[in-house]
C-alpha atoms as a printed R data frame, in Angstrom:
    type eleno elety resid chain resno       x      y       z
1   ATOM     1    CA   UNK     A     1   6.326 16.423 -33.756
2   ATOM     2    CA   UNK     A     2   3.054 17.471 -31.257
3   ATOM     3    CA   UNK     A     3   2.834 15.885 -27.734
4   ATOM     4    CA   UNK     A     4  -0.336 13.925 -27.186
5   ATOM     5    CA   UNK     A     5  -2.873 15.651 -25.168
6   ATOM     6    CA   UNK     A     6  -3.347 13.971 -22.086
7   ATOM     7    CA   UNK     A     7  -6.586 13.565 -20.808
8   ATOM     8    CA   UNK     A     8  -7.206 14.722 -17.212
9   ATOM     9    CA   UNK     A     9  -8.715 11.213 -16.561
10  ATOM    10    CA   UNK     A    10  -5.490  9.418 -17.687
11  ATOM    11    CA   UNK     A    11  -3.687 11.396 -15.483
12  ATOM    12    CA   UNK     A    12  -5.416 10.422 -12.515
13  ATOM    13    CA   UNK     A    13  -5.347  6.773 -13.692
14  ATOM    14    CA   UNK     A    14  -1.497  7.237 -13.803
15  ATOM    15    CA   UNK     A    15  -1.328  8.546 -10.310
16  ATOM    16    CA   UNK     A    16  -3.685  5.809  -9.033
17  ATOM    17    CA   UNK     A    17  -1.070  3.333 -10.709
18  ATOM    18    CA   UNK     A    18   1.666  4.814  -9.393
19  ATOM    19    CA   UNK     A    19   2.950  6.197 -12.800
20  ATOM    20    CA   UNK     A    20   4.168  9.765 -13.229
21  ATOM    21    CA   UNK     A    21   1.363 11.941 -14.707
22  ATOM    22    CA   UNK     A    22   1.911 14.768 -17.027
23  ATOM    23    CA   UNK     A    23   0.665 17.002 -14.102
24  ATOM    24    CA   UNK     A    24  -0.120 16.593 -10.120
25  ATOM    25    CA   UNK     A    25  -3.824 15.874 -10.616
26  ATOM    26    CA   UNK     A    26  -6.632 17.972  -8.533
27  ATOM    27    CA   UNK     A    27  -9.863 17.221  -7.608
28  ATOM    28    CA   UNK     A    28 -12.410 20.078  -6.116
29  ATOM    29    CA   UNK     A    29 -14.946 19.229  -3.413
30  ATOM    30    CA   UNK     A    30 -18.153 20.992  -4.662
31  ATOM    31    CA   UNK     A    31 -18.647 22.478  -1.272
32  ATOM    32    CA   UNK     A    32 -22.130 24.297  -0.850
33  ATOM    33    CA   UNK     A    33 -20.370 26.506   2.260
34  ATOM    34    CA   UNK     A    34 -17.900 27.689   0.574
35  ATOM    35    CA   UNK     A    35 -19.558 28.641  -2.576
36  ATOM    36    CA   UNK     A    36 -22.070 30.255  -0.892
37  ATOM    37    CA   UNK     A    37 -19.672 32.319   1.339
38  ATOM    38    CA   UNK     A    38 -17.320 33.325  -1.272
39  ATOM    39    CA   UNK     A    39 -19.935 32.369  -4.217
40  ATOM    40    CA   UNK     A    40 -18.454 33.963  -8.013
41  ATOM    41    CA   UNK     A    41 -14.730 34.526  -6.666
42  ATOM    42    CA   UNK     A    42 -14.548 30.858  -5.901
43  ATOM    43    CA   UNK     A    43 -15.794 30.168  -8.832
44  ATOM    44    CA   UNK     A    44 -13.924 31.917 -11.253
45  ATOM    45    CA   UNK     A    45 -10.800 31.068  -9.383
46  ATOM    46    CA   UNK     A    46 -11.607 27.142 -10.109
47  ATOM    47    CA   UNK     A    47 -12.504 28.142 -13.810
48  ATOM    48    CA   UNK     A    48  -9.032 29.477 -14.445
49  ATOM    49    CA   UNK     A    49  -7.316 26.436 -12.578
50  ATOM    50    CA   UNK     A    50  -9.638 23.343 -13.527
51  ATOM    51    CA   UNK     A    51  -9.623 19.916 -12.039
52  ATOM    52    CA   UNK     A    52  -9.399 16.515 -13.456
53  ATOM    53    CA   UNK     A    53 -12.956 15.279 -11.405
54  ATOM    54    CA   UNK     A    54 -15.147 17.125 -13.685
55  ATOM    55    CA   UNK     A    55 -15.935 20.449 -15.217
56  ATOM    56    CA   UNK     A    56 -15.243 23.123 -12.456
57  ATOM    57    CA   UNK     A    57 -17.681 25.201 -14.263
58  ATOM    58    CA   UNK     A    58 -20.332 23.204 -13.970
59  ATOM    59    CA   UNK     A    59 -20.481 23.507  -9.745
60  ATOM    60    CA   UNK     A    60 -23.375 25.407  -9.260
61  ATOM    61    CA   UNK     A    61 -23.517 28.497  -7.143
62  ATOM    62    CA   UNK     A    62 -24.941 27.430  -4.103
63  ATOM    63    CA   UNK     A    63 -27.470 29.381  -0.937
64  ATOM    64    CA   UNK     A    64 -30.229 28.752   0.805
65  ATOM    65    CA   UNK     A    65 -33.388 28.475   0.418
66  ATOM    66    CA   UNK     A    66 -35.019 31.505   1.735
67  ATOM    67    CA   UNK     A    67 -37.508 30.280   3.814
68  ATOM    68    CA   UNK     A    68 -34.557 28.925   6.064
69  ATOM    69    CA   UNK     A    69 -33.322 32.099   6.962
70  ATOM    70    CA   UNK     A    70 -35.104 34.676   8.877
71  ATOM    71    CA   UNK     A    71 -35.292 37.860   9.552
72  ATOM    72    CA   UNK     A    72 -32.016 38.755  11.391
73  ATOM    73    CA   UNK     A    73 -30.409 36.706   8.526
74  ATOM    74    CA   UNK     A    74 -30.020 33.454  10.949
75  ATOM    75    CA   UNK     A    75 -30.023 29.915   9.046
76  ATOM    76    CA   UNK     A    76 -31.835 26.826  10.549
77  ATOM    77    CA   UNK     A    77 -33.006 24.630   8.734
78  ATOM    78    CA   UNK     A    78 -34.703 20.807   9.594
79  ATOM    79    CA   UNK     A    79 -33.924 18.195   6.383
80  ATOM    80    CA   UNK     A    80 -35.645 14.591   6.142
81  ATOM    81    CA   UNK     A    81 -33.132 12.139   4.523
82  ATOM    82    CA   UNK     A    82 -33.654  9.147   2.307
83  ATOM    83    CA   UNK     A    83 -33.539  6.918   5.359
84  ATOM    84    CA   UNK     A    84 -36.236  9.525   7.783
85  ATOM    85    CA   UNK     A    85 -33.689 11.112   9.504
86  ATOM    86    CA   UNK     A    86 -34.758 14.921  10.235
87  ATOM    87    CA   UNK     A    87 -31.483 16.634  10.318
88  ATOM    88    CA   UNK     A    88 -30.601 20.244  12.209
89  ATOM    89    CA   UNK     A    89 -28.924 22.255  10.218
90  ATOM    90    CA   UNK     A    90 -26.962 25.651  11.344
91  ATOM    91    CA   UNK     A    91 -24.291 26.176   9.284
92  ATOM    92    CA   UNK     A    92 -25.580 26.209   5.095
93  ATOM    93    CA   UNK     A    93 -23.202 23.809   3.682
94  ATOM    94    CA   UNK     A    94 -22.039 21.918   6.517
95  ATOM    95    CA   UNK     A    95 -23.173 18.683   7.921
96  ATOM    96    CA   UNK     A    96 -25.977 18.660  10.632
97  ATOM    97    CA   UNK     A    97 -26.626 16.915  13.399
98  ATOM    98    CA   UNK     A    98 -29.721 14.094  13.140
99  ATOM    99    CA   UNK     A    99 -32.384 15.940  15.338
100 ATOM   100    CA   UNK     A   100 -35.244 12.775  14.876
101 ATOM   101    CA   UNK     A   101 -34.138  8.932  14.730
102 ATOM   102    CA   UNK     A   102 -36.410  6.445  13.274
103 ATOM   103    CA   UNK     A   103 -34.622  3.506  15.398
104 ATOM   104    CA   UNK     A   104 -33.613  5.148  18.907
105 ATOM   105    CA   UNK     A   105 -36.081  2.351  19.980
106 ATOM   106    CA   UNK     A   106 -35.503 -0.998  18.704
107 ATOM   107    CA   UNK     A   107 -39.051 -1.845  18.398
108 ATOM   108    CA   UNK     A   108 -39.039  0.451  15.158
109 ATOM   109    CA   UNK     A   109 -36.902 -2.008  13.685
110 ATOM   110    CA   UNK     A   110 -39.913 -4.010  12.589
111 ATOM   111    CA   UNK     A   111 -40.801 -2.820   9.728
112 ATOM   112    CA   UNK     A   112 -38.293 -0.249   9.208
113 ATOM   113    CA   UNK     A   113 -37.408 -0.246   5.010
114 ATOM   114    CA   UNK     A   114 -34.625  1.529   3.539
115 ATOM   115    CA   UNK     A   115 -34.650  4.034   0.802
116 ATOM   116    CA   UNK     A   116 -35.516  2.451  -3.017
117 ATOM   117    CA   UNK     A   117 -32.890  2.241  -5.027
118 ATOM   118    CA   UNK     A   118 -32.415  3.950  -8.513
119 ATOM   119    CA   UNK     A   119 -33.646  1.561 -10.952
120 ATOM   120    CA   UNK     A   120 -31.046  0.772 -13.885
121 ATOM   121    CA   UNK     A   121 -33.568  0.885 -16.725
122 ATOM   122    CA   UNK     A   122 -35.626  3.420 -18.660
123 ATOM   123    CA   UNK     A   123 -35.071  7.471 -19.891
124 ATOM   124    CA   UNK     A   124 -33.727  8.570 -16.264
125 ATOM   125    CA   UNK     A   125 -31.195  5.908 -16.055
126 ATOM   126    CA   UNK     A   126 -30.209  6.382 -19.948
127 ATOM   127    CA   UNK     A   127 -29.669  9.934 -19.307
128 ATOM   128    CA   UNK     A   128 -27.458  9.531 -16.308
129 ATOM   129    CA   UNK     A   129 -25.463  7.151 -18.474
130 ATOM   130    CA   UNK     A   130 -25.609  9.312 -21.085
131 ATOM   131    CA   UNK     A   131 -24.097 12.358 -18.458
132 ATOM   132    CA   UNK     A   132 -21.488  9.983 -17.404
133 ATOM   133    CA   UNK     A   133 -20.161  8.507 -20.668
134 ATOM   134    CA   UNK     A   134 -19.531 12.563 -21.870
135 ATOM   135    CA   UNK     A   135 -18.071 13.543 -18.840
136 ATOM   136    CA   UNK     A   136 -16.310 10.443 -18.933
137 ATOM   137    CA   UNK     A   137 -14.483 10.869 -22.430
138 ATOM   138    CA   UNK     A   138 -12.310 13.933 -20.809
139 ATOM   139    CA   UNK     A   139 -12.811 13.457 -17.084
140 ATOM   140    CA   UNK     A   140 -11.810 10.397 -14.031
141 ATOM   141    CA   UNK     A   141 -15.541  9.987 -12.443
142 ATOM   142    CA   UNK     A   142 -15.936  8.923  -9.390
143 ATOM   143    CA   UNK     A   143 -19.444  8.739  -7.532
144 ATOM   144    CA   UNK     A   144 -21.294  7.800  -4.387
145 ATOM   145    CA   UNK     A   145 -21.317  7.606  -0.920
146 ATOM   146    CA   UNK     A   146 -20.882  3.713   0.368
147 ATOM   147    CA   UNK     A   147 -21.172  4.158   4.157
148 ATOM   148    CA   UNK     A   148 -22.371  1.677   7.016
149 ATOM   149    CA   UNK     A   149 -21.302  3.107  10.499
150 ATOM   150    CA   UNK     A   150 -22.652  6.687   9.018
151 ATOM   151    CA   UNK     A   151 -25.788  5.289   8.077
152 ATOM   152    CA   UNK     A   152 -26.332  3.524  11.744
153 ATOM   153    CA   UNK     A   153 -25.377  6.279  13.913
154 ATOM   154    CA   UNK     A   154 -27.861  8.521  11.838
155 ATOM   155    CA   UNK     A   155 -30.407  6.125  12.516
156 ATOM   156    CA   UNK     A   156 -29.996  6.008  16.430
157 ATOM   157    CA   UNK     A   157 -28.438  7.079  19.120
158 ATOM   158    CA   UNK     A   158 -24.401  7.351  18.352
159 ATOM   159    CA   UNK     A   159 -24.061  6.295  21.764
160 ATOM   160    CA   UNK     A   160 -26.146  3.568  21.673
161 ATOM   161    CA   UNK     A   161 -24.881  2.119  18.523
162 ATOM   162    CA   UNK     A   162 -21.298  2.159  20.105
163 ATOM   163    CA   UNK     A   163 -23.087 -0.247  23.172
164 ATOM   164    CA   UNK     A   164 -24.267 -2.321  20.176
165 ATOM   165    CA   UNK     A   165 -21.590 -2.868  18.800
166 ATOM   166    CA   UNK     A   166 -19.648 -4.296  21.659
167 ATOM   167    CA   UNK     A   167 -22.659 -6.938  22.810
168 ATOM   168    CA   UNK     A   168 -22.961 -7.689  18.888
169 ATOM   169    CA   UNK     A   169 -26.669 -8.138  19.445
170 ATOM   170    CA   UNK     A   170 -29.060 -9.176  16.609
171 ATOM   171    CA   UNK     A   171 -30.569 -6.101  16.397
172 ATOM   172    CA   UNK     A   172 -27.272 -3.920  15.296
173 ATOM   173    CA   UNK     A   173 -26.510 -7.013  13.115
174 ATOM   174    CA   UNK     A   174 -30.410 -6.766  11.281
175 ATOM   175    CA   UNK     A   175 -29.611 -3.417  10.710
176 ATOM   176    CA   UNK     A   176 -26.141 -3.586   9.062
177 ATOM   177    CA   UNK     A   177 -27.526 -6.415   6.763
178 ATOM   178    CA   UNK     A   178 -30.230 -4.192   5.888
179 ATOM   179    CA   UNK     A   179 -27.635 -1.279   5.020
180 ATOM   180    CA   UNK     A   180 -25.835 -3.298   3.348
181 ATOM   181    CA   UNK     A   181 -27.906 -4.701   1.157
182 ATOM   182    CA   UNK     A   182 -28.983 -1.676   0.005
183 ATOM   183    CA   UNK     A   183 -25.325 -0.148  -0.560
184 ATOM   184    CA   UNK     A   184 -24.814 -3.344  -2.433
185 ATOM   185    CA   UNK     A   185 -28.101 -2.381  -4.854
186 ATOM   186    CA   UNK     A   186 -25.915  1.038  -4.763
187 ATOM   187    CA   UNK     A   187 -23.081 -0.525  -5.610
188 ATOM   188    CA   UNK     A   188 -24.680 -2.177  -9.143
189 ATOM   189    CA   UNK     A   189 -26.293  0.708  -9.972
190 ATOM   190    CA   UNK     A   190 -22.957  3.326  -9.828
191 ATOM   191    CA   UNK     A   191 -21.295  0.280 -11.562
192 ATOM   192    CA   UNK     A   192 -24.169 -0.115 -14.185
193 ATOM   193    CA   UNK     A   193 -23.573  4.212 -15.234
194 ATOM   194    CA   UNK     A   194 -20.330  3.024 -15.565
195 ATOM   195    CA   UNK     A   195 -18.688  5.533 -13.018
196 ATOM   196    CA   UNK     A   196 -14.840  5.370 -12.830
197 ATOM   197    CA   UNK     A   197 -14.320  4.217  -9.084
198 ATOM   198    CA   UNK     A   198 -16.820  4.156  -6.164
199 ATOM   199    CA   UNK     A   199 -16.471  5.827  -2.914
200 ATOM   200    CA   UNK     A   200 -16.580  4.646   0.710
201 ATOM   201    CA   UNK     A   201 -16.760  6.544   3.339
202 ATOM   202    CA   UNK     A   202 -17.102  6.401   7.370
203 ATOM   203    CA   UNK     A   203 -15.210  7.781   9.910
204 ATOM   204    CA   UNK     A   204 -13.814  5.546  12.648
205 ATOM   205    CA   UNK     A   205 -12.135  7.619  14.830
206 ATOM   206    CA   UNK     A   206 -10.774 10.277  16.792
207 ATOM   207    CA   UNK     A   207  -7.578 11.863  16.729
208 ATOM   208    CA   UNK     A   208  -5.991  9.665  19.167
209 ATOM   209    CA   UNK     A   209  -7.324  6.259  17.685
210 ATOM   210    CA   UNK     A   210  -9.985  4.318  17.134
211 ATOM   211    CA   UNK     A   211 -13.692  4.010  18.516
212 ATOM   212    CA   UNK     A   212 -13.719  0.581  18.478
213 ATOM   213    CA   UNK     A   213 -11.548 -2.644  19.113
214 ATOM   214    CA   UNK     A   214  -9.936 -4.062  16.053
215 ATOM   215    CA   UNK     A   215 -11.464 -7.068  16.733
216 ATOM   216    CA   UNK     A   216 -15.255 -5.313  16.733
217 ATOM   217    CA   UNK     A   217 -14.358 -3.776  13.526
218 ATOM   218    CA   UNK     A   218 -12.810 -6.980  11.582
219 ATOM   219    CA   UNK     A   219 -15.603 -9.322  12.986
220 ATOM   220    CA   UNK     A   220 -18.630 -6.611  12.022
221 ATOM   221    CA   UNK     A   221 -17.204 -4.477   9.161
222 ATOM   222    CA   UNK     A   222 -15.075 -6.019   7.255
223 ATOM   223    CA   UNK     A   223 -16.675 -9.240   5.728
224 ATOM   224    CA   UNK     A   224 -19.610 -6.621   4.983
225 ATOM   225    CA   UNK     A   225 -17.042 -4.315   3.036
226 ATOM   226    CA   UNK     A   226 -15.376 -7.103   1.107
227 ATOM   227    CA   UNK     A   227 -19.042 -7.919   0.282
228 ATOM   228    CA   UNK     A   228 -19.702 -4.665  -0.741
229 ATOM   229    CA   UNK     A   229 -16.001 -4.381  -2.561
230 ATOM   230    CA   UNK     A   230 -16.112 -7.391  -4.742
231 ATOM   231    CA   UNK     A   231 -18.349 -6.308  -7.640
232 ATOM   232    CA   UNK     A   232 -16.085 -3.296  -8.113
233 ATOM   233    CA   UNK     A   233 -13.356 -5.331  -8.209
234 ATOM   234    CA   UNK     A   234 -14.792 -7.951 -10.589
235 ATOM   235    CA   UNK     A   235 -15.800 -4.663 -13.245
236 ATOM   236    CA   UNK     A   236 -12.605 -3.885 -13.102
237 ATOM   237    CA   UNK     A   237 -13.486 -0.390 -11.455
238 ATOM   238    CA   UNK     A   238 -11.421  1.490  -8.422
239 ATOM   239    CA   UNK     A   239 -12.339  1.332  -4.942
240 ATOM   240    CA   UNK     A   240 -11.868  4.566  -3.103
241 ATOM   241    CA   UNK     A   241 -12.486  5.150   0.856
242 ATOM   242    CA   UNK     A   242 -12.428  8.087   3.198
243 ATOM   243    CA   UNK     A   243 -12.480  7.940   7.194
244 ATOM   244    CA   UNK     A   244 -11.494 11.341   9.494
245 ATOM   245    CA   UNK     A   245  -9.374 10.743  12.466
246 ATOM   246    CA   UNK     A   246  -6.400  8.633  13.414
247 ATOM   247    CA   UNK     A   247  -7.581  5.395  11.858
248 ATOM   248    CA   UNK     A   248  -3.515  4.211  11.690
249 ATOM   249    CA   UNK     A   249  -4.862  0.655  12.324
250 ATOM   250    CA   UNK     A   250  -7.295  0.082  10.172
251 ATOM   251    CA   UNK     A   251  -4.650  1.304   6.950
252 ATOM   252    CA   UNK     A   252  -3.510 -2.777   6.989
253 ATOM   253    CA   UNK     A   253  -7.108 -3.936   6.401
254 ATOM   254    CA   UNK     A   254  -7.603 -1.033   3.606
255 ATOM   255    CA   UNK     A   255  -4.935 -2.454   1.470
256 ATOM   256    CA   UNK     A   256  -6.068 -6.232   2.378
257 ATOM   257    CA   UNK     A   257  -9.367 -5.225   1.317
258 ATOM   258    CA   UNK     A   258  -7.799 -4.116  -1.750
259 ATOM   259    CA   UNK     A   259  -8.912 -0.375  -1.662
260 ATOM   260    CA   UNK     A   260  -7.196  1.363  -4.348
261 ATOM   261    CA   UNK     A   261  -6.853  4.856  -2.981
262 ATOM   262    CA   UNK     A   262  -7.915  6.511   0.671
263 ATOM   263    CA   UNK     A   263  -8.480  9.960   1.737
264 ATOM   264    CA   UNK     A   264  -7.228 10.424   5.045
265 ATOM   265    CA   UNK     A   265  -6.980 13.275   7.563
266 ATOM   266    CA   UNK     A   266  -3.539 14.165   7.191
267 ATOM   267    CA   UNK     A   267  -3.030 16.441  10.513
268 ATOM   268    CA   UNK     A   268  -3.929 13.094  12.803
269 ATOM   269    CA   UNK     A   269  -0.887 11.020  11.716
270 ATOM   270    CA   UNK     A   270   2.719 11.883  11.943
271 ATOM   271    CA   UNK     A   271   4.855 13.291   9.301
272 ATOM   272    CA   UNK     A   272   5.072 10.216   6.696
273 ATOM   273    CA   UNK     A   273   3.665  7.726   8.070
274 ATOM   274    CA   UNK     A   274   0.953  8.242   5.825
275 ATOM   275    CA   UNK     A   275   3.473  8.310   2.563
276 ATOM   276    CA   UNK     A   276   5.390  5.462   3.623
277 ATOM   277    CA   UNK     A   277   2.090  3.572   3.757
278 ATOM   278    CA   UNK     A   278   1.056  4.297   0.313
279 ATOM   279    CA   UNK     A   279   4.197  3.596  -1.238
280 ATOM   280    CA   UNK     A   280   4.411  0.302   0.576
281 ATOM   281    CA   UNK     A   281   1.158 -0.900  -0.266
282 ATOM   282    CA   UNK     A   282   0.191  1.074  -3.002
283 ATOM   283    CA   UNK     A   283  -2.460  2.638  -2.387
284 ATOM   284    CA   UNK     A   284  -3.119  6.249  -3.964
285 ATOM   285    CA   UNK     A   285  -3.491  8.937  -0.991
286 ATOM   286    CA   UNK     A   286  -5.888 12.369  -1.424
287 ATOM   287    CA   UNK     A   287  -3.958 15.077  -0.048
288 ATOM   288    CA   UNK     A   288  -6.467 17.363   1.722
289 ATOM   289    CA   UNK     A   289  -4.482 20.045   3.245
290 ATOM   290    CA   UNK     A   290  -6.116 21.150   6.803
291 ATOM   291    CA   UNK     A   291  -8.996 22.902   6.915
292 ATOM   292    CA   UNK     A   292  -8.664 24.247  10.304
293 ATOM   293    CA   UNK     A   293  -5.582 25.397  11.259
294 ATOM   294    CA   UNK     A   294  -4.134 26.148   8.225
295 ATOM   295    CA   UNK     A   295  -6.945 27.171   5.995
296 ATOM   296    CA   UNK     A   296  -8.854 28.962   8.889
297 ATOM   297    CA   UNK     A   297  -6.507 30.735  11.326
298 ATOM   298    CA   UNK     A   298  -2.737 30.708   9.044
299 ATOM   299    CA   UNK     A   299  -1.790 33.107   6.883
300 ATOM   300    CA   UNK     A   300  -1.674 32.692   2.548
301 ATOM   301    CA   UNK     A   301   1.903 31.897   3.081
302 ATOM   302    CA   UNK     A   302   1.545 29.443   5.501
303 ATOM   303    CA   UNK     A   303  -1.016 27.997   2.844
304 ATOM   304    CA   UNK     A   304   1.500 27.957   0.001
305 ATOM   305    CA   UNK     A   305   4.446 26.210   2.096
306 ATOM   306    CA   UNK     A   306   2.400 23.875   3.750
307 ATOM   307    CA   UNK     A   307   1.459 22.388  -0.167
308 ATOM   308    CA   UNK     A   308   4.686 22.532  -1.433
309 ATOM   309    CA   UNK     A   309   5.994 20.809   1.773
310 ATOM   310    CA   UNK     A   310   2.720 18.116   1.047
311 ATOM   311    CA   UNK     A   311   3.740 17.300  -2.676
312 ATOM   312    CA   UNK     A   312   7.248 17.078  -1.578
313 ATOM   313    CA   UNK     A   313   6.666 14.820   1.000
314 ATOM   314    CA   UNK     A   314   4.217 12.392  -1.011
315 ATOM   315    CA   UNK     A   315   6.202 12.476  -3.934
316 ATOM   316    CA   UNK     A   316   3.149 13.293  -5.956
317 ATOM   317    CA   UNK     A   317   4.762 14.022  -9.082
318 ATOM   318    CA   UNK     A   318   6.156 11.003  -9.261
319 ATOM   319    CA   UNK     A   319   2.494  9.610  -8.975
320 ATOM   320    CA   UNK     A   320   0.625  7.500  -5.957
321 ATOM   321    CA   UNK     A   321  -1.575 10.824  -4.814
322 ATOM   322    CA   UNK     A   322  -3.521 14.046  -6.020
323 ATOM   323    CA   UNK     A   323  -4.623 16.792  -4.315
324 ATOM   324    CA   UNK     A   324  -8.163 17.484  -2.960
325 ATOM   325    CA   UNK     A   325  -9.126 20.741  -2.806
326 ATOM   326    CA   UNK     A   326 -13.023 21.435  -0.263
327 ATOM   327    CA   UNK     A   327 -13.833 25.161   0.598
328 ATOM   328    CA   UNK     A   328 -15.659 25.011   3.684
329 ATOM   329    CA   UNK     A   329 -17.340 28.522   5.255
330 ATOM   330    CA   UNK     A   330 -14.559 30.510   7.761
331 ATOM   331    CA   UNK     A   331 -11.780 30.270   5.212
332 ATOM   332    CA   UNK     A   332 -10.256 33.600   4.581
333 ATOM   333    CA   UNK     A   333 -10.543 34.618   0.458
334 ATOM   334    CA   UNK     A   334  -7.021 35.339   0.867
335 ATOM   335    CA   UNK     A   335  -6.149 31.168   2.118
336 ATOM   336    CA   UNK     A   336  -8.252 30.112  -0.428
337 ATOM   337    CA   UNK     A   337  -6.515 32.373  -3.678
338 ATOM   338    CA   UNK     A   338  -2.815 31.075  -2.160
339 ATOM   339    CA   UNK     A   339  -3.944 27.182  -1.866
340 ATOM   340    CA   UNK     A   340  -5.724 26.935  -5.563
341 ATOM   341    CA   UNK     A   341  -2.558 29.259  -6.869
342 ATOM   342    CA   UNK     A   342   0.157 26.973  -5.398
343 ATOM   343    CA   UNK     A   343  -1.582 24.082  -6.825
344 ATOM   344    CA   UNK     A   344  -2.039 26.126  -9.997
345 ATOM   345    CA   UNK     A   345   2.146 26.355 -10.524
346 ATOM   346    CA   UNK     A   346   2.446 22.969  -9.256
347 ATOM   347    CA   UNK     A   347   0.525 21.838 -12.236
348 ATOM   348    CA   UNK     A   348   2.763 23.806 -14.410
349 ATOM   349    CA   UNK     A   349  -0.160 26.735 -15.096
């Protein structure tokens, strides 16, 4: 008698439900720095251990464009976004920092529109529907970038966004009703390609805690999230959310919220705290093994015992987590071969 072929989209569903998959399920980051620092060797080492996110061979070598770089081979290059940010960039691959705001003075507010929205009609939209229903059949797809706090520090001064925050002027409070009504259009149109689960991200805070009160965050955040939240939930679809540093006390408003699965920065909590969470509330945890200390400045074996120590510790074959795999530039070749390995015999290849 032949075993069914499981899908690597049912086997992140069964994680996500807390059911033991066939295999620990991966998902790779398709991380412009590292591709273009270790370019076809990356590659070909995620083409002989796939992921369950999407084809591996379908992330596209990745460098810049020339006219960034000059002669002495030094990057810089200056990016508008699609909200008129012009963004530094030093590092290919990695994020920038916003070099022009449109709204460091309020008085740009007037006026100010956000980016339009892809339209859920016509050939465009039919053939991202089209790309997502066949990737869908085999893989788990999950798409976009919900953010609020991202969008408004991007816009003006971080600083000066914090100061907003706290007096809870009308201003700040225009703004986030702007960005969220656009994430919201966002929101309909991932659901309306029929994507998997939708994910949130902002960061929150540093490695000690928070940048804000509790208070600040429940009174302006939240009612915008659960706004944001409640069409996914009503499709049916998954909720996902990311947010760097220790953000210990926001994890109770996550799983009120109803967030199916976070991905957390592991190295600013302490040792379970994280995996006691998730099997408490259930929520599905991405485990993104450190890409400082370990994956910059430790050696392969410290690599390879650090993710056996990780799946031990989240129980992730017993389902409830997968791992997350993002190459970022600095990582030795060596770090990188011993982290998508281990993962590789964890998944029984």
């Amino acid at each position: 008698m032949k075993t069914a072929v499981v899908l690597p989209r049912e086997r992140v569903f069964a994680a996500l439900d807390f059911r033991k998959p066939d295999v620990v399920p991966v998902e790779y980051h398709p991380s412009p720095a590292g591709s273009y620092e270790h370019g076809q060797q990356m590659h070909e080492l995620f083409a002989r251990y796939p992921h369950d996110f999407g084809d591996a061979s379908a992330i596209p070598l990745a460098r810049p464009e020339s006219k960034w770089v000059d002669a002495q081979g030094k990057y810089q290059e200056f990016r508008r976004d699609e909200w008129g940010v012009i963004w530094e960039h030093l590092i290919f691959g990695i994020a920038g920092h916003p070099h022009l705001r449109p709204l460091d003075d309020w008085a740009n507010l007037e006026g100010f529109q956000p980016p339009p929205v892809p339209v859920t009609f016509g050939p465009p939209f039919e053939r991202e529907q089209m790309r997502t229903a066949s990737d869908q059949q085999r893989y788990f797809i999950k798409s976009g970038w919900i953010s609020i706090f991202e969008v408004m520090h991007a816009l003006r001064r971080f600083e000066d966004v914090l100061m907003d925050l706290a007096t809870d002027g009308p201003e700040i409070n225009r703004l986030a009703d702007l960005i969220t009504d656009y994430q919201l259009q966002m929101v309909h149109y991932l659901l309306a390609r029929g994507v998997d689960a939708i994910q949130f991200g902002d960061d929150y805070a540093t490695q000690s805690g928070l940048m804000m009160s509790m208070s600040t965050w429940r009174k302006f955040f939240k009612p915008r999230y659960e706004l944001l939240m409640k069409p996914i939930h009503a499709a049916g679809k998954r909720v996902f959310f990311h947010t760097c540093g220790c953000s210990l006390k926001l994890l109770d408003d996550l799983a009120d919220l109803r967030v199916h699965a976070i991905w957390p920065q592991l190295n600013a909590y302490g040792r379970g705290v994280l995996a006691r969470f998730s099997r408490e509330t259930r929520i599905a945890i991405a485990i993104h093994p450190d890409r400082g200390d370990l994956m910059i400045r430790s050696r392969p074996e410290d690599v390879r015992s650090t993710v056996l120590e990780l799946g031990e510790e989240f129980s992730i074959s017993d389902g409830g987590a997968w791992l997350y795999v993002e190459i970022d530039s600095g990582f030795p070749l060596q770090n990188i071969v011993a982290l998508v390995e281990t993962i590789g015999r964890l998944r029984g290849f």
